[in-house]
C-alpha positions in Angstrom: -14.1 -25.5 12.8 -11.4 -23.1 13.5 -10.1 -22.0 16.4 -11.9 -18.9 18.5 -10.5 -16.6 20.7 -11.9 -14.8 23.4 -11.6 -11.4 23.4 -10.7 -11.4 27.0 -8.3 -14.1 26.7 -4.9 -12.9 27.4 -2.7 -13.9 24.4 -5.4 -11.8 22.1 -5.3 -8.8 25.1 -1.6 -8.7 24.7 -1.8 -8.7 20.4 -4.7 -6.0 20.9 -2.1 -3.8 23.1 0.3 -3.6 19.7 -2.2 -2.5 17.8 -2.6 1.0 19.6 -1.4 2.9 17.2 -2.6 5.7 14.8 -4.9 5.1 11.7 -1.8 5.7 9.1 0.7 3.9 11.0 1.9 0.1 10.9 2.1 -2.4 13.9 5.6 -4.3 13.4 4.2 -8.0 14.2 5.8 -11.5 14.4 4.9 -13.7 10.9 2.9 -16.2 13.3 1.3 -14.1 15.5 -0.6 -13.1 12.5 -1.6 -16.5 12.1 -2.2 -17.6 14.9 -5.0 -14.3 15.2 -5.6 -13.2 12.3 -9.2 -12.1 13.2 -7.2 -9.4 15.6 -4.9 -8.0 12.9 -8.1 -7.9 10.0 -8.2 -4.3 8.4 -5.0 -3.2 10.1 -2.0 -2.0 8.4 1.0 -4.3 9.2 4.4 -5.1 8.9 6.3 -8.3 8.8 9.2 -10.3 7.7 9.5 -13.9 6.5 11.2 -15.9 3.0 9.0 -14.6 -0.4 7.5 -18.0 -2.4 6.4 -17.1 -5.6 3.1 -18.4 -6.9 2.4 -16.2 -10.4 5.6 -14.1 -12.1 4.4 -11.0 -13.0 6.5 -8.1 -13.9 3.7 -5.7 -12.3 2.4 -7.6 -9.4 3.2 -9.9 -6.2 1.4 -13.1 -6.0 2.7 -15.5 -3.1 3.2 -16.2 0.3 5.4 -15.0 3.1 6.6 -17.9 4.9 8.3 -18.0 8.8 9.2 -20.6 11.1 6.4 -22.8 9.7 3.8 -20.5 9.5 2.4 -18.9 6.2 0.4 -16.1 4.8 -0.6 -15.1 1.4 0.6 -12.2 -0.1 -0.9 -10.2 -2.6 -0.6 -6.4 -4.6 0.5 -4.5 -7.3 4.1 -3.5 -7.7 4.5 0.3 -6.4 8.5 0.9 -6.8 10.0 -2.2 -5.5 9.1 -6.6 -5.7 10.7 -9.5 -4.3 12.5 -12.3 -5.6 11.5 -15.8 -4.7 13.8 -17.8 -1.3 13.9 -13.8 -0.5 13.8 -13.3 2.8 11.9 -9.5 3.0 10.0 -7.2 5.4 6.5 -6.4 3.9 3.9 -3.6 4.8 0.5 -3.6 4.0 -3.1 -4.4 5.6 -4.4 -7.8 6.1 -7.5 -8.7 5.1 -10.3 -11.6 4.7 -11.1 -13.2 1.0 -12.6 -16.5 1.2 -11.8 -16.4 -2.9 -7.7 -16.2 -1.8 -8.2 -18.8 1.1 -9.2 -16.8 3.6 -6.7 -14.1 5.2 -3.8 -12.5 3.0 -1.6 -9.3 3.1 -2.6 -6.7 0.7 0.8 -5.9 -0.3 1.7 -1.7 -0.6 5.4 -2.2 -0.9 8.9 -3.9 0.7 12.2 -4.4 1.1 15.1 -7.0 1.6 14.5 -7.5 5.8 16.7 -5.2 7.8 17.3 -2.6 4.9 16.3 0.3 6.7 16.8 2.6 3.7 13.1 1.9 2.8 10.6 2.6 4.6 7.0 2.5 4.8 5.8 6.1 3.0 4.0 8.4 5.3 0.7 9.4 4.2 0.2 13.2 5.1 -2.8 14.4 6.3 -4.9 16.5 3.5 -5.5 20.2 5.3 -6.7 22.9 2.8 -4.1 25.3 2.1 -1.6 23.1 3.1 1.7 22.1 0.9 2.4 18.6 0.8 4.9 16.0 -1.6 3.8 12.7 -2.4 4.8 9.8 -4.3 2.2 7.4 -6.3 1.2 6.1 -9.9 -1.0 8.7 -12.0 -4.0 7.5 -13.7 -6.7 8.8 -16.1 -10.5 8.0 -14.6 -13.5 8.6 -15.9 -14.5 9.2 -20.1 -14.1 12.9 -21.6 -15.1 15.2 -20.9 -15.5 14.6 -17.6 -12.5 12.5 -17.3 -9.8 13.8 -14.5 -6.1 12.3 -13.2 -6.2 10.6 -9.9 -2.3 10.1 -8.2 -2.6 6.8 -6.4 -0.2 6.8 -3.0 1.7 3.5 -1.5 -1.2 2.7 0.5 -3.7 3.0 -2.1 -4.9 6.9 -0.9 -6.0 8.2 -4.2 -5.2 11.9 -4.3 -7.3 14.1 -7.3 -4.7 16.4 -9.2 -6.5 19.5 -10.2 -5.0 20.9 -13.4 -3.2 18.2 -14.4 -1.1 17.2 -16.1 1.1 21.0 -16.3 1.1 23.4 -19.2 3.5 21.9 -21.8 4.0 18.7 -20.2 2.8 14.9 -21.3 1.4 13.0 -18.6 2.1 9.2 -19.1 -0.5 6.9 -17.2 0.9 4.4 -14.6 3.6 6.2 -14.6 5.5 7.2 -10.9 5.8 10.7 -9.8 6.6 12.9 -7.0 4.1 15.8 -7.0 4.2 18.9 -4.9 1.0 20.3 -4.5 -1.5 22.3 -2.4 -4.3 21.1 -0.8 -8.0 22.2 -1.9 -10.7 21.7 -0.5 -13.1 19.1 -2.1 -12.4 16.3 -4.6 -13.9 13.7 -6.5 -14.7 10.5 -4.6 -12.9 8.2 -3.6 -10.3 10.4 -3.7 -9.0 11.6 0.0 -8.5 15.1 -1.2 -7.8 17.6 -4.4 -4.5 18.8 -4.9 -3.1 21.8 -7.0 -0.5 20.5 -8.6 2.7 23.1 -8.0 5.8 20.9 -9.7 6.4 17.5 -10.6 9.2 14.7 -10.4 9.3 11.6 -12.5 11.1 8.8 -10.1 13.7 7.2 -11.7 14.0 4.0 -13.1 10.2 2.5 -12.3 8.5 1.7 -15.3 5.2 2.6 -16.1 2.2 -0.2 -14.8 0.6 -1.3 -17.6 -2.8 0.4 -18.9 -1.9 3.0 -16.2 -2.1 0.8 -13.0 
């Protein structure tokens, strides 16, 4: 049997005090320390460093582990703009979670960079307020069957935002592909979506090829 941790047991007090932070933010946390309690971390979004080992290629996807100072962690997700090379050492974000089918506890992986490249950044999720005008960044895909089919624009962290009369007038929407949208927020949606958006104007982002069979 495993190890099990109190809950009043100081080293698990101290990892519970980094993880005071809001709902859409990540808690930057040492490689092991995840290991070491990863019941503590389960469901929360995270970010850590350590050396990418590949496990399957795959233009579209990251299937591996993240690897630091002897202690290891799968890491697994679908490519959103950027993906890691193998012997790269990277910072990841994402949320860690439990699949006995994976091994037990892996990072669901929403994005990266090389470590210490503070260009990129985690994307900031805005909070969905009717009448409010917002830009995002995510994959568009078609859901449903006609006619009641509709285009869902799927965010970094896997928020899926519905995009009322879309795609625009005149314009070819191409599924999986990466846009920035401006929009407004409406009030309801379609579930699971976190919120309906008019869409106002729309950006490809160069240089990210379409996911296949939209995402």
């Amino acid at each position: 049997m495993g190890r099990r941790w109190s809950l009043t047991s100081v080293p698990v007090l101290l990892v519970l005090a980094t993880l005071a932070t809001p709902d859409n933010a990540y808690t930057s946390v040492q490689l092991g320390r995840i290991v070491s309690y990863p019941a503590v971390f389960v469901g929360h979004r995270i970010l850590t460093t350590g050396t990418f080992a590949v496990r399957v290629r795959s233009t579209f996807s990251v299937d591996g582990w993240l690897e630091n100072h002897g202690a290891r962690l799968r890491l697994i997700g679908p490519v959103f703009d950027w993906q890691p090379a193998p012997g790269q050492v990277i910072d990841v974000w994402g949320r860690l979670r439990r699949d006995p089918g994976v091994g037990g506890f892996y990072v669901d992986f929403f994005n990266g960079r090389p470590a210490n490249s503070h260009g990129r950044a985690p994307r900031h999720t805005p909070a969905f307020i009717p009448g409010r005008k917002i830009w995002v960044i995510g994959r568009v895909r078609q859901v449903g069957s006609a006619p009641f089919s509709h285009w869902v624009l799927q965010l970094e962290d896997r928020t899926e935002v519905y995009l009322a009369d879309f795609p625009p007038l005149g314009q070819e929407a191409i599924a999986g592909a990466l846009l920035e949208v401006h929009g407004s927020v409406q009030a309801g949606g379609f579930p699971p979506a976190a919120a309906r958006v008019e869409v106002l104007e729309i950006r490809p982002v160069p240089g990210v090829p379409p996911a296949p069979f939209g995402g």
